[in-house]
PyMOL Python script that loads the backbone (N, CA, C, O; Angstrom):
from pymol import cmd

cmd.read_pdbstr("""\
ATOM      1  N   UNK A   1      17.762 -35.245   4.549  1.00  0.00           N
ATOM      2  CA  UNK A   1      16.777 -35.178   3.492  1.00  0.00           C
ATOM      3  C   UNK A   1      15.596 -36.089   3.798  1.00  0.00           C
ATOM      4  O   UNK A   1      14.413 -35.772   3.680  1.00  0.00           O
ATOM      5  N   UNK A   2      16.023 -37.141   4.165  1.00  0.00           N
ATOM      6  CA  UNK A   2      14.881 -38.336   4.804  1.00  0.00           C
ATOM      7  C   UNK A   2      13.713 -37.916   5.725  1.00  0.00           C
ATOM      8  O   UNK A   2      12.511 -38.184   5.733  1.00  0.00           O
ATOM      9  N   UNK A   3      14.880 -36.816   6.845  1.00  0.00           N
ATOM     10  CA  UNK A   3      14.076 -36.653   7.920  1.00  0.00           C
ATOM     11  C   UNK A   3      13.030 -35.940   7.648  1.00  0.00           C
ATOM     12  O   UNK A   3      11.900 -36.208   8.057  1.00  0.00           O
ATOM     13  N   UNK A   4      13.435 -34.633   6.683  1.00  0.00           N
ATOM     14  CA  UNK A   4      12.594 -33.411   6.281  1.00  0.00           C
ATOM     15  C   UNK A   4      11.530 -34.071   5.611  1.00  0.00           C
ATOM     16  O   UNK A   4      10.429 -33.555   5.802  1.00  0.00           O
ATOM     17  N   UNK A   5      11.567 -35.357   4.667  1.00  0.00           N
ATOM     18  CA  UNK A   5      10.161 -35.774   4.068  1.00  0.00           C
ATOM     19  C   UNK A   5       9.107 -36.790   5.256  1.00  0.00           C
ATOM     20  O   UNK A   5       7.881 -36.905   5.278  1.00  0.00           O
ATOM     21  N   UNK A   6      10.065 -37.352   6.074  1.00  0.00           N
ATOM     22  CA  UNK A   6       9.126 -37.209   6.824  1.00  0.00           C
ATOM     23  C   UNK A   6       8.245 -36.477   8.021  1.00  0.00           C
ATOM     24  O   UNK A   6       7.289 -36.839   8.707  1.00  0.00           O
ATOM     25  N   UNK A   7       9.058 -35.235   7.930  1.00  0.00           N
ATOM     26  CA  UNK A   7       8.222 -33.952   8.355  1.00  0.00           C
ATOM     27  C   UNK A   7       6.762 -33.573   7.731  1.00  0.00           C
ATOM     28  O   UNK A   7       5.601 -33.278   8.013  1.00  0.00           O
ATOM     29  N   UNK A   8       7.873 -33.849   6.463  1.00  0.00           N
ATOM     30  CA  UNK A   8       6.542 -32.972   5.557  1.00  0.00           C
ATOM     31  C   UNK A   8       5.009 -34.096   5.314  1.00  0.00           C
ATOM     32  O   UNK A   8       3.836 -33.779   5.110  1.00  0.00           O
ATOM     33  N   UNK A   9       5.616 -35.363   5.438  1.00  0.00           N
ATOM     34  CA  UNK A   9       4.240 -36.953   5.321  1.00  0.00           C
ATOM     35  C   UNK A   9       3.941 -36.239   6.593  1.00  0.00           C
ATOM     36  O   UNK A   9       2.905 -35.606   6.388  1.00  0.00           O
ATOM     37  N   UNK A  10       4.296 -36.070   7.632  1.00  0.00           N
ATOM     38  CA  UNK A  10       3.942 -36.003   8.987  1.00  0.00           C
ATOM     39  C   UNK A  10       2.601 -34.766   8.952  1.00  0.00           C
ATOM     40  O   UNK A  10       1.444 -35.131   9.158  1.00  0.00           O
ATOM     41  N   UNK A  11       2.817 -33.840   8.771  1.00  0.00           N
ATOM     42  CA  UNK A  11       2.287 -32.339   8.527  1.00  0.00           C
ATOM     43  C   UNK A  11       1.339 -33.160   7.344  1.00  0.00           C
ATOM     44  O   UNK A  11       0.491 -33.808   7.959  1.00  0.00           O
ATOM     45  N   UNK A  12       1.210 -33.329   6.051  1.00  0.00           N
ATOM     46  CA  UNK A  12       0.226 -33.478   5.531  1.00  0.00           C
ATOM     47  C   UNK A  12      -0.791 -34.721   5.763  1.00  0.00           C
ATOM     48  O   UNK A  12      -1.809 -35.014   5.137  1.00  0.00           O
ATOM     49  N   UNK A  13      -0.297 -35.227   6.650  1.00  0.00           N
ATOM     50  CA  UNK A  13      -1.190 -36.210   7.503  1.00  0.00           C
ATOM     51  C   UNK A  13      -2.489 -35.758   8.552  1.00  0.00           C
ATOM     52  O   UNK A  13      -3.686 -36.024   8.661  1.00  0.00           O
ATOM     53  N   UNK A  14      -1.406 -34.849   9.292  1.00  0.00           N
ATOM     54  CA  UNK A  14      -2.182 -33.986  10.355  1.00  0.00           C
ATOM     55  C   UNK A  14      -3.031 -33.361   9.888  1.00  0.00           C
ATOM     56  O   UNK A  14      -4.059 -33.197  10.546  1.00  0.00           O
ATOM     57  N   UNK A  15      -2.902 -32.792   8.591  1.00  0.00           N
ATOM     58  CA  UNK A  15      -3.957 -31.405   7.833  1.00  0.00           C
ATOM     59  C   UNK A  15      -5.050 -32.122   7.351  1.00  0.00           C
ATOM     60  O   UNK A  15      -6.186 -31.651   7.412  1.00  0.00           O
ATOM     61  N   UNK A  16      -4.711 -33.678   6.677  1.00  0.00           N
ATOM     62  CA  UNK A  16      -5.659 -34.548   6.021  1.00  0.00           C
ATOM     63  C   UNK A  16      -6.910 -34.419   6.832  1.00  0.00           C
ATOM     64  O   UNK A  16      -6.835 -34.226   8.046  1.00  0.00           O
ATOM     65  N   UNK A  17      -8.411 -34.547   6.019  1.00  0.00           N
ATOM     66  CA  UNK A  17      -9.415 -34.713   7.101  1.00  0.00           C
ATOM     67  C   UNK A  17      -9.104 -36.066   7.661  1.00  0.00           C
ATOM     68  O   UNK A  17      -8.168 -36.708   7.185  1.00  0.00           O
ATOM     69  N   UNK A  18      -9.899 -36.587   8.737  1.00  0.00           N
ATOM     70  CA  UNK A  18      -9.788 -37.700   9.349  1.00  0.00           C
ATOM     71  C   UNK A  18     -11.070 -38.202   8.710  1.00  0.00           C
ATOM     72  O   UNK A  18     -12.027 -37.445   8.867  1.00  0.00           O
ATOM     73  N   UNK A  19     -11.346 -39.548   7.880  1.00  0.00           N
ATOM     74  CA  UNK A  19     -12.511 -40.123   7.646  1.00  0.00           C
ATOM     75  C   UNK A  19     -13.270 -40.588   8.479  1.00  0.00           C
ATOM     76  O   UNK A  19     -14.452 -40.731   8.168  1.00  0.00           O
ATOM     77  N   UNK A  20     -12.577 -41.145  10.433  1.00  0.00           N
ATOM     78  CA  UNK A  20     -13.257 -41.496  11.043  1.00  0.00           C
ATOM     79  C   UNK A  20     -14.360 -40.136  11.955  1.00  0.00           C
ATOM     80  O   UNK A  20     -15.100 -40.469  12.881  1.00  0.00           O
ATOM     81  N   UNK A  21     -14.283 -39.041  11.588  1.00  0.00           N
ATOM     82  CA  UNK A  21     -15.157 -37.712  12.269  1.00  0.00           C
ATOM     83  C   UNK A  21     -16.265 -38.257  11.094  1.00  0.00           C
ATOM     84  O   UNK A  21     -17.377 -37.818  11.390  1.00  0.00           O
ATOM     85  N   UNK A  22     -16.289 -38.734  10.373  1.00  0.00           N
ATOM     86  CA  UNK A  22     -17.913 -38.321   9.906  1.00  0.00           C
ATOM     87  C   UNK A  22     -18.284 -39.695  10.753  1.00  0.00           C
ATOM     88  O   UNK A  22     -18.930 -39.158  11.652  1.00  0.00           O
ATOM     89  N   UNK A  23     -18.303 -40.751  10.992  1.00  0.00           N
ATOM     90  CA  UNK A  23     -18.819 -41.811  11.606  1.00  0.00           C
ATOM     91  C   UNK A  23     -20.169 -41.429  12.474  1.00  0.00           C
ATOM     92  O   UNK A  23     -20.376 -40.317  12.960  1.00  0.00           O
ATOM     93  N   UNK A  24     -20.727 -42.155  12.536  1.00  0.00           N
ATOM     94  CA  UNK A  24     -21.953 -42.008  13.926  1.00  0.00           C
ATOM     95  C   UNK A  24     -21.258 -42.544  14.927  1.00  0.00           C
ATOM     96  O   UNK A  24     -20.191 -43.139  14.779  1.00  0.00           O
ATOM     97  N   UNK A  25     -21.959 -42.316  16.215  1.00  0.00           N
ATOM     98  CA  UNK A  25     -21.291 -43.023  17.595  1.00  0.00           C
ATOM     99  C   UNK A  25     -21.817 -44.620  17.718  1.00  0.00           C
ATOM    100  O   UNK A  25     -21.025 -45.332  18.336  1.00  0.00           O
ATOM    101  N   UNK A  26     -22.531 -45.014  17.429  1.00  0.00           N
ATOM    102  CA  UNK A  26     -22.975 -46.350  17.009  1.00  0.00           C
ATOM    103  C   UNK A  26     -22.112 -47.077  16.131  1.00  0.00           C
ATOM    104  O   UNK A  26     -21.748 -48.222  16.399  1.00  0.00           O
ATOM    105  N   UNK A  27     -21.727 -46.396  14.971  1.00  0.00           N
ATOM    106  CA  UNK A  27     -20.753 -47.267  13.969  1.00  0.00           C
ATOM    107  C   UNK A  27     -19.010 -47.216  14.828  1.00  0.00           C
ATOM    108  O   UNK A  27     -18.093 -48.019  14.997  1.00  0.00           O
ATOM    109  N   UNK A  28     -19.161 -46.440  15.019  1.00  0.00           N
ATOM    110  CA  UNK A  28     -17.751 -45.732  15.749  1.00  0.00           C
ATOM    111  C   UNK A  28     -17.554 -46.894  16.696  1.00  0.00           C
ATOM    112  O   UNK A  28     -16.803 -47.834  16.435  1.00  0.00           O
ATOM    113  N   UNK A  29     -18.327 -46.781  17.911  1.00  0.00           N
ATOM    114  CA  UNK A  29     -18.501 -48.061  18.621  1.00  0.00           C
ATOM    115  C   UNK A  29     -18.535 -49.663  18.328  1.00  0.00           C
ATOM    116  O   UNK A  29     -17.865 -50.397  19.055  1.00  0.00           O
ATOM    117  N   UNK A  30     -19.145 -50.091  17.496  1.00  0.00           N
ATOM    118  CA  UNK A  30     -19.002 -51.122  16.680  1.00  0.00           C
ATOM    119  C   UNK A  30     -17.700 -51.335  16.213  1.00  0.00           C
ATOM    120  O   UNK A  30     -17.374 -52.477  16.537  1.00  0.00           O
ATOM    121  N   UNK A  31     -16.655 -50.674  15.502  1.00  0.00           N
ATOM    122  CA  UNK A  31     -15.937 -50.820  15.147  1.00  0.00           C
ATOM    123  C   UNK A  31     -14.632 -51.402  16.255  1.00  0.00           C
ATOM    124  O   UNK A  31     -13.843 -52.345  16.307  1.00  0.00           O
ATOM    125  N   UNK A  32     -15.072 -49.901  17.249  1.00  0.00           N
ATOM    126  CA  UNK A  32     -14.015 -49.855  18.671  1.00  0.00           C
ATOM    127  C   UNK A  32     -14.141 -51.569  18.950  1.00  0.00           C
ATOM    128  O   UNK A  32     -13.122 -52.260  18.918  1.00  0.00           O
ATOM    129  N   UNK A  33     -15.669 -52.244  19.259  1.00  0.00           N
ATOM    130  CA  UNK A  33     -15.401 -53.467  20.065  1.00  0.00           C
ATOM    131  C   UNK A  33     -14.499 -54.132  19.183  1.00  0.00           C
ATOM    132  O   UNK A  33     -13.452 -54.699  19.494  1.00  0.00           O
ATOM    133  N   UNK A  34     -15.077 -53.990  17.898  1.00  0.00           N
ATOM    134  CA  UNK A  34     -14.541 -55.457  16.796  1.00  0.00           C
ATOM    135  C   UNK A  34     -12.454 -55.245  16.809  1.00  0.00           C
ATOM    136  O   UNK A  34     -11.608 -56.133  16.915  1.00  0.00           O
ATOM    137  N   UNK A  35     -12.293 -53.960  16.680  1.00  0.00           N
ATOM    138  CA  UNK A  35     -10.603 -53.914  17.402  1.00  0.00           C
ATOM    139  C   UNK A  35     -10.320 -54.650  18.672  1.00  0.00           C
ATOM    140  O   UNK A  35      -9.331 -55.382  18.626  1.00  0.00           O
ATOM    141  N   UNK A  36     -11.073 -54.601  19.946  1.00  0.00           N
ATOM    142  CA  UNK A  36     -10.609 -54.852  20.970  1.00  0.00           C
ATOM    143  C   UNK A  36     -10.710 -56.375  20.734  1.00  0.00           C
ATOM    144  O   UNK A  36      -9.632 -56.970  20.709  1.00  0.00           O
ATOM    145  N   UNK A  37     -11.851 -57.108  20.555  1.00  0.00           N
ATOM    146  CA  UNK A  37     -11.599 -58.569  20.086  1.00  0.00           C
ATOM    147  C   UNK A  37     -10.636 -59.027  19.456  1.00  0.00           C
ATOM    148  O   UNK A  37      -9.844 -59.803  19.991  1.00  0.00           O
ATOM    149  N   UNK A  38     -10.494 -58.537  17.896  1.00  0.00           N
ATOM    150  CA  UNK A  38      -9.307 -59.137  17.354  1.00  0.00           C
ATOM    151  C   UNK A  38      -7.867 -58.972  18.145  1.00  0.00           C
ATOM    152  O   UNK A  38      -7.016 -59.838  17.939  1.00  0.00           O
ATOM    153  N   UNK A  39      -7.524 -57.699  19.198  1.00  0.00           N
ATOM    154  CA  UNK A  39      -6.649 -57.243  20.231  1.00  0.00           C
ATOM    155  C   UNK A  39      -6.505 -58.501  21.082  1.00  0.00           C
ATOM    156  O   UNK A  39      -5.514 -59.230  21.147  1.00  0.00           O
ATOM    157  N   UNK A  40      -7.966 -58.662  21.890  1.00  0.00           N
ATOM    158  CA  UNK A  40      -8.272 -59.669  22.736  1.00  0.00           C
ATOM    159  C   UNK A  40      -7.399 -61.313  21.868  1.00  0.00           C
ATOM    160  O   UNK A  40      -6.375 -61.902  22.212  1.00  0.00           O
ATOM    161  N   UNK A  41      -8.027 -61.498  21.103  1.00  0.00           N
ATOM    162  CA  UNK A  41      -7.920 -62.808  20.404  1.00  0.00           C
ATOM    163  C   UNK A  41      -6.432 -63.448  19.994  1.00  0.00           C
ATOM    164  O   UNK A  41      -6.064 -64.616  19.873  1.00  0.00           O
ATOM    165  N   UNK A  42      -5.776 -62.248  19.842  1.00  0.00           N
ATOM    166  CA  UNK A  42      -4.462 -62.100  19.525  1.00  0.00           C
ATOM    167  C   UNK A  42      -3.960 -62.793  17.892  1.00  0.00           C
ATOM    168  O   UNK A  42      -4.475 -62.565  16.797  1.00  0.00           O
ATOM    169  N   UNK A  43      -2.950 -63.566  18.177  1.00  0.00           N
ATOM    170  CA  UNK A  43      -2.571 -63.745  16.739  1.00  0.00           C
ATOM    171  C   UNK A  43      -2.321 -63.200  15.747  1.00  0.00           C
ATOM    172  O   UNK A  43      -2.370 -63.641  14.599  1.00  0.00           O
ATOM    173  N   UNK A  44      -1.917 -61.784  16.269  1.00  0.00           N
ATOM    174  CA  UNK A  44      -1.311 -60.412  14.911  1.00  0.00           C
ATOM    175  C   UNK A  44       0.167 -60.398  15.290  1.00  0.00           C
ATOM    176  O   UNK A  44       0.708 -60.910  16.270  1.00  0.00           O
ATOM    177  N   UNK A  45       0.821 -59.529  14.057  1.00  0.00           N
ATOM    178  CA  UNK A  45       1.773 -59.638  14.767  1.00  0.00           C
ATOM    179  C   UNK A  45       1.954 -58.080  15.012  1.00  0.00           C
ATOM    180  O   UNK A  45       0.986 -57.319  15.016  1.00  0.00           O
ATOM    181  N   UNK A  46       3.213 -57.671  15.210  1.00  0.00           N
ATOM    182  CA  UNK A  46       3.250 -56.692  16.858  1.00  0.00           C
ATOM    183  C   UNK A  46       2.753 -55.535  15.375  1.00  0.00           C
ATOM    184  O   UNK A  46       1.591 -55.217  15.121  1.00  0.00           O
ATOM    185  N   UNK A  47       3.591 -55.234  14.845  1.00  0.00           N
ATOM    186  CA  UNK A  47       3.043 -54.120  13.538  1.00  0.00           C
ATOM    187  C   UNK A  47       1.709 -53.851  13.374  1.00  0.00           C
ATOM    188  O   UNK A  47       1.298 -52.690  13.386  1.00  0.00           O
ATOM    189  N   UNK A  48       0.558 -55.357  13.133  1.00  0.00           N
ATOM    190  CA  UNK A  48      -0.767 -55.525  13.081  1.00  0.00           C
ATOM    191  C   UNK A  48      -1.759 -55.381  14.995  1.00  0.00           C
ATOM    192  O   UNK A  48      -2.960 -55.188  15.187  1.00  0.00           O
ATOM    193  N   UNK A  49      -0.665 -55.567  16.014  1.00  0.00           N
ATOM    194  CA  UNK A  49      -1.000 -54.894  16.652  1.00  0.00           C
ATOM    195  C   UNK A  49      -1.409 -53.335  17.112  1.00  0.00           C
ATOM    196  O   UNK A  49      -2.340 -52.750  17.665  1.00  0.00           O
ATOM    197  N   UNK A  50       0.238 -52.972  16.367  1.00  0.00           N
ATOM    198  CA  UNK A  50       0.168 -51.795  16.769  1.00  0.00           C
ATOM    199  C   UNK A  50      -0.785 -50.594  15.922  1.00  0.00           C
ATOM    200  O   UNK A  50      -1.163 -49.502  16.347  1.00  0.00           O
ATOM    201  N   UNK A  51      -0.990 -51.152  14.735  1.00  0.00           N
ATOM    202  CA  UNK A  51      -2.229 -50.807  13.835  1.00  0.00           C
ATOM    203  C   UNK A  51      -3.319 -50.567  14.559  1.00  0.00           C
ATOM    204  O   UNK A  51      -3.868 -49.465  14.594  1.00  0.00           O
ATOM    205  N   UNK A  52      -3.803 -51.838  15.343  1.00  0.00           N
ATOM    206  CA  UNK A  52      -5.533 -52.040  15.741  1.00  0.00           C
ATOM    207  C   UNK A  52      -5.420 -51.005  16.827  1.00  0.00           C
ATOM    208  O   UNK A  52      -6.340 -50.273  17.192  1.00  0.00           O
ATOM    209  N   UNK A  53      -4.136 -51.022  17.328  1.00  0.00           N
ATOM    210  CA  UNK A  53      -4.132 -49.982  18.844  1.00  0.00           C
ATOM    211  C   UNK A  53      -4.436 -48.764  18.352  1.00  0.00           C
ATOM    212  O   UNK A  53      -5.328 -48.156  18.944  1.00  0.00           O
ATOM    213  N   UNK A  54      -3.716 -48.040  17.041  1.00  0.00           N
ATOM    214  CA  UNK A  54      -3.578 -46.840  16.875  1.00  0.00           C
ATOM    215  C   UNK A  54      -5.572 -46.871  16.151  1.00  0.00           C
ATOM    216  O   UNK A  54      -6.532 -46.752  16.911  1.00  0.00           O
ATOM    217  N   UNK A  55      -5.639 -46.961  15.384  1.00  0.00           N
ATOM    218  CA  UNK A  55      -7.480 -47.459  14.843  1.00  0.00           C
ATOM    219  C   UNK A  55      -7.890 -47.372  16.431  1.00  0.00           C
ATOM    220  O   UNK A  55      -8.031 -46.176  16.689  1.00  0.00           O
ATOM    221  N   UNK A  56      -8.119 -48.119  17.513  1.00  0.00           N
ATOM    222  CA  UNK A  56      -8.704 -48.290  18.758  1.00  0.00           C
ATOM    223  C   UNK A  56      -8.773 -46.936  19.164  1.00  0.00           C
ATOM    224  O   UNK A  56      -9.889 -46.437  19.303  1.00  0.00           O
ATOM    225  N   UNK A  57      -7.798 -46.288  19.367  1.00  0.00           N
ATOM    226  CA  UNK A  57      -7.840 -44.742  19.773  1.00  0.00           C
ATOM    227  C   UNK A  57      -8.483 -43.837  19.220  1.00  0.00           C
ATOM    228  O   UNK A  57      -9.292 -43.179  19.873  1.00  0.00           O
ATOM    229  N   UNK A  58      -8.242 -43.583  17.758  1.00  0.00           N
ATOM    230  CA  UNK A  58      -8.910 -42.743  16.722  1.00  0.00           C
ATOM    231  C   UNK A  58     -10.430 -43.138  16.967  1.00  0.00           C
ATOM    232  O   UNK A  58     -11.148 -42.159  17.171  1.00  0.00           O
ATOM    233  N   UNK A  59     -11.078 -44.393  16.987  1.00  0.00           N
ATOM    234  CA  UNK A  59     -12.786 -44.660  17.363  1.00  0.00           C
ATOM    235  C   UNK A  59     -12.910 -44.201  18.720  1.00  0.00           C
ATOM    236  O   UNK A  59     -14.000 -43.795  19.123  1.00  0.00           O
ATOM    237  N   UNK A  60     -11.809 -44.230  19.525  1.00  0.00           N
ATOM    238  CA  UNK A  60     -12.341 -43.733  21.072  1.00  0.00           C
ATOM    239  C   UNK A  60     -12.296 -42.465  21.064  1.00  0.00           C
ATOM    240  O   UNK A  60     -13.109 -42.070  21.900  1.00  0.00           O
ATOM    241  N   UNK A  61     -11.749 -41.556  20.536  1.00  0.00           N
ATOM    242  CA  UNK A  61     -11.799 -40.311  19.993  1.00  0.00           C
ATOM    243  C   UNK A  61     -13.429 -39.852  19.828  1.00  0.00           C
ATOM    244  O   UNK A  61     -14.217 -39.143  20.454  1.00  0.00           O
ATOM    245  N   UNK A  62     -13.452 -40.742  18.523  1.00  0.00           N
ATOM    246  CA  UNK A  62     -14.294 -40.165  18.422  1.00  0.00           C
ATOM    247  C   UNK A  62     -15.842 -40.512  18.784  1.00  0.00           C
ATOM    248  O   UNK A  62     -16.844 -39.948  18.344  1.00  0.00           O
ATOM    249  N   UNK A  63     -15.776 -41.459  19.592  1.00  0.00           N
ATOM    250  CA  UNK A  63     -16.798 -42.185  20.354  1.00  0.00           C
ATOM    251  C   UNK A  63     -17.425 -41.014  21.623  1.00  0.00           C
ATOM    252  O   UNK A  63     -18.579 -40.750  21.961  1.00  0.00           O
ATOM    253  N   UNK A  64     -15.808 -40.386  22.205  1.00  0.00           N
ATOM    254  CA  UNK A  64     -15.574 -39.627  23.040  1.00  0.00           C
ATOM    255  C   UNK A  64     -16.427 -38.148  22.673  1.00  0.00           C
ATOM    256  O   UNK A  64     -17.336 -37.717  23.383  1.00  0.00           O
ATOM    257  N   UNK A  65     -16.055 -37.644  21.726  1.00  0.00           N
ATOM    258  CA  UNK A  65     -16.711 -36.539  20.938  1.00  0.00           C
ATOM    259  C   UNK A  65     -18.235 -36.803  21.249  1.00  0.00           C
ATOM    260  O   UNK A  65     -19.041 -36.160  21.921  1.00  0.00           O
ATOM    261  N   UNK A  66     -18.331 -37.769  20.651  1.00  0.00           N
ATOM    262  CA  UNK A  66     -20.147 -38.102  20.111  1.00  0.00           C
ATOM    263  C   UNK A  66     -20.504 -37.552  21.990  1.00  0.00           C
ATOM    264  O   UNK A  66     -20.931 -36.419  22.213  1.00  0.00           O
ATOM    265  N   UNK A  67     -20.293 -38.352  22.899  1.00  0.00           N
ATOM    266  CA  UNK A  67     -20.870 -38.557  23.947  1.00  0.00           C
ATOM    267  C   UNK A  67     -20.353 -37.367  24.940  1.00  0.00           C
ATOM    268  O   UNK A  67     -20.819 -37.354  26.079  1.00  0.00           O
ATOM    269  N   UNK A  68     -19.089 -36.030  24.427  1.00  0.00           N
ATOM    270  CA  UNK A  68     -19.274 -34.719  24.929  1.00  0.00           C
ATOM    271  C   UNK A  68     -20.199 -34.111  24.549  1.00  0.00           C
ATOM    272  O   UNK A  68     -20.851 -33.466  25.370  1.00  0.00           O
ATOM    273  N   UNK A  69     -20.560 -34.117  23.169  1.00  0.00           N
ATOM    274  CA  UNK A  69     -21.643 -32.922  22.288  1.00  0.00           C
ATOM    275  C   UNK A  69     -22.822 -33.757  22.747  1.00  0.00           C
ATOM    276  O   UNK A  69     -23.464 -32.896  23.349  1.00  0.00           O
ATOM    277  N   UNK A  70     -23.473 -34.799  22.845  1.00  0.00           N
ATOM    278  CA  UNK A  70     -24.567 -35.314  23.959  1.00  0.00           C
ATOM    279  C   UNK A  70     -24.810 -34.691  25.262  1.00  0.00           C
ATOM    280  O   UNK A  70     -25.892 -34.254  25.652  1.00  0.00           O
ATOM    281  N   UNK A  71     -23.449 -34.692  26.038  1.00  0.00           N
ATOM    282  CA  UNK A  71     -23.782 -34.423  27.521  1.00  0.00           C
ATOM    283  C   UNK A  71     -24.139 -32.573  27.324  1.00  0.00           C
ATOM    284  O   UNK A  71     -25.007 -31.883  27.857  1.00  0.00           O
ATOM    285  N   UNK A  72     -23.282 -32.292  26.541  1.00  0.00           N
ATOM    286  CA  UNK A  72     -23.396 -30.876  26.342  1.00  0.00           C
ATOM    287  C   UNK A  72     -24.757 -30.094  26.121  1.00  0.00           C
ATOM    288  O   UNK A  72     -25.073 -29.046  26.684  1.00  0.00           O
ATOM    289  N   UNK A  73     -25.755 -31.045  24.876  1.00  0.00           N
ATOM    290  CA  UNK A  73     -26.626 -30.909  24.572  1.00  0.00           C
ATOM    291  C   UNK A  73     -27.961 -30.804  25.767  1.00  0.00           C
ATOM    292  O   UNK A  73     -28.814 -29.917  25.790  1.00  0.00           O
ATOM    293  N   UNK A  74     -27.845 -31.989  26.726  1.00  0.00           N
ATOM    294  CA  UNK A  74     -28.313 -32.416  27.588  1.00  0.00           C
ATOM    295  C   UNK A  74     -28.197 -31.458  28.990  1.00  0.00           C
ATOM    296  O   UNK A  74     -28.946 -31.485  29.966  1.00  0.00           O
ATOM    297  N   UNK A  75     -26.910 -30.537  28.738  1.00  0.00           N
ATOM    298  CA  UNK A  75     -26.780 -29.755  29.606  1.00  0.00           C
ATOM    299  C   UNK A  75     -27.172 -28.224  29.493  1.00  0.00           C
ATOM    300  O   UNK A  75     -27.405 -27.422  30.398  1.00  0.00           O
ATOM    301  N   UNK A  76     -27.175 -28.067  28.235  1.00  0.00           N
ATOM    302  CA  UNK A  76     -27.911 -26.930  27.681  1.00  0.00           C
ATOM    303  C   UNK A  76     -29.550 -27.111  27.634  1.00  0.00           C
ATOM    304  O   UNK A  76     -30.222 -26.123  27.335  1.00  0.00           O
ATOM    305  N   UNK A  77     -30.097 -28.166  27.881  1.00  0.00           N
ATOM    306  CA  UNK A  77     -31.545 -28.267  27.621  1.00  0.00           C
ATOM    307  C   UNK A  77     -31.957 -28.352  29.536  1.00  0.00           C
ATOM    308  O   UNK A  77     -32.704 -27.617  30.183  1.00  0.00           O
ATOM    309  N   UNK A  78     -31.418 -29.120  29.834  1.00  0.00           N
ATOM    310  CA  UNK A  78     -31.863 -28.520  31.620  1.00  0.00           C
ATOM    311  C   UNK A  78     -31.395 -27.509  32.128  1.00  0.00           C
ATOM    312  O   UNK A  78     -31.975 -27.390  33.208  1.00  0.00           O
ATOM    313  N   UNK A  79     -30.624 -26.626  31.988  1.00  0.00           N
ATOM    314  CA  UNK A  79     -30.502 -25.459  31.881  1.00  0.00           C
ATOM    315  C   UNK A  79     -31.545 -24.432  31.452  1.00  0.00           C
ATOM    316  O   UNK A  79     -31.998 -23.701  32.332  1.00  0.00           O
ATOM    317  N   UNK A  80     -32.048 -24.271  29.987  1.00  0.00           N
ATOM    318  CA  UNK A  80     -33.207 -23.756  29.398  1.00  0.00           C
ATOM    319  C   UNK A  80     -34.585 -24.601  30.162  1.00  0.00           C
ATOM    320  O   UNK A  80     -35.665 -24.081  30.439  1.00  0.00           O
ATOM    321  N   UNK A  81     -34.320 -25.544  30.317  1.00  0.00           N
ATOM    322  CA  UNK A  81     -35.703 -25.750  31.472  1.00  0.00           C
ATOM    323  C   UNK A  81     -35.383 -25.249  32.536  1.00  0.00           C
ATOM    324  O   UNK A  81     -36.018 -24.195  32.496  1.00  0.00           O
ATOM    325  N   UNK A  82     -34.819 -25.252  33.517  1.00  0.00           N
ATOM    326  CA  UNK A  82     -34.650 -24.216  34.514  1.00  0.00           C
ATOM    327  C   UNK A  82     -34.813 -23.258  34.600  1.00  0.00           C
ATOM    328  O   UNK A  82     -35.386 -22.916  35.634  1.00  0.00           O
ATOM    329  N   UNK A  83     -34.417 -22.120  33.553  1.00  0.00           N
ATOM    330  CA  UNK A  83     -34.787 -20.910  33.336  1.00  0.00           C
ATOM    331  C   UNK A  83     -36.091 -20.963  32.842  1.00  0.00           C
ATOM    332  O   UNK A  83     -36.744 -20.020  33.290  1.00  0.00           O
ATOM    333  N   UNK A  84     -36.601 -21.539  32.250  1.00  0.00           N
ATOM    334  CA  UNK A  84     -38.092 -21.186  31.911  1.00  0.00           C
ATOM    335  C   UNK A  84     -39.308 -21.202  33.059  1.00  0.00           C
ATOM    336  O   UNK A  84     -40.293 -20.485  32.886  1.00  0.00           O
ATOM    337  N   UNK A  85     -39.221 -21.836  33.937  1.00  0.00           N
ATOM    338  CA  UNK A  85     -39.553 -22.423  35.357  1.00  0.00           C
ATOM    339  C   UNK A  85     -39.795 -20.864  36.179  1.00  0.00           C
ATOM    340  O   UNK A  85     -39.034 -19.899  36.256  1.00  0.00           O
ATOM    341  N   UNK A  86     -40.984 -21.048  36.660  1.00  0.00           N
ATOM    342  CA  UNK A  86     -41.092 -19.637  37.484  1.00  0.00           C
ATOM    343  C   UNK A  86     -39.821 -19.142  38.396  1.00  0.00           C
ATOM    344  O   UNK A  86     -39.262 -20.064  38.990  1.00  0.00           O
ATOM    345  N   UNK A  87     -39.446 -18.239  38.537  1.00  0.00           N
ATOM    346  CA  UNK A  87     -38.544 -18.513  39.781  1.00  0.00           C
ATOM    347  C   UNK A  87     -37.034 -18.863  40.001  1.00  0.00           C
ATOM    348  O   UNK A  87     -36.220 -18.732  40.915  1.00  0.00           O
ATOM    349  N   UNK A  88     -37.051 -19.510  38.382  1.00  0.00           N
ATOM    350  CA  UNK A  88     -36.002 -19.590  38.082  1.00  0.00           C
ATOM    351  C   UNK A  88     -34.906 -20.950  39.161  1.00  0.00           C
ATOM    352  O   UNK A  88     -33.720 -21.221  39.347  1.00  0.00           O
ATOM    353  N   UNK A  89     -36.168 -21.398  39.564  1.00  0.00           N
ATOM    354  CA  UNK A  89     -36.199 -23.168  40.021  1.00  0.00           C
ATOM    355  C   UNK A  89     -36.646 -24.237  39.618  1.00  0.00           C
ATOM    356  O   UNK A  89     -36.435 -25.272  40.251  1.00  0.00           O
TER     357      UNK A  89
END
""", "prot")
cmd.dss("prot")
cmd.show_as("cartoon", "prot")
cmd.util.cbc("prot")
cmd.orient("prot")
């Protein structure tokens, strides 16, 4: 019975939006360093570690995102300059 509710916390976790996708990559980042310091600095204990680790990932996530849909962007726009270019050079 235990296990099945935590199936079901598990599953309505996953479905939950994530609050850290609306972030900017700037705040996102900010946040990421201020984890790795308090990480760095130590003095948590392993639970409050393992917190900042799991937080550390979720901002690299989505730090990660920000700076695919950038390169992407960036790759779709020299592209359309290329093609516009006589010659198609």
């Amino acid at each position: 019975m235990a296990e099945q509710q935590e199936q079901q916390d598990a599953a309505a976790a996953a479905a939950a939006p994530n609050p850290d996708d609306a972030l900017g990559y700037e705040h996102a980042r900010d946040a990421l360093l201020e984890v790795v310091r308090q990480l760095e600095n130590g003095g948590t204990s392993l639970e409050e570690s393992l917190a900042l680790w799991e937080r550390g990932e979720q901002l690299a996530k989505v730090c990660q995102r920000w700076l695919d849909g950038a390169r992407a962007r960036l790759d779709a726009a020299l592209a359309a300059e290329e093609g516009a270019t006589p010659g198609g050079e």
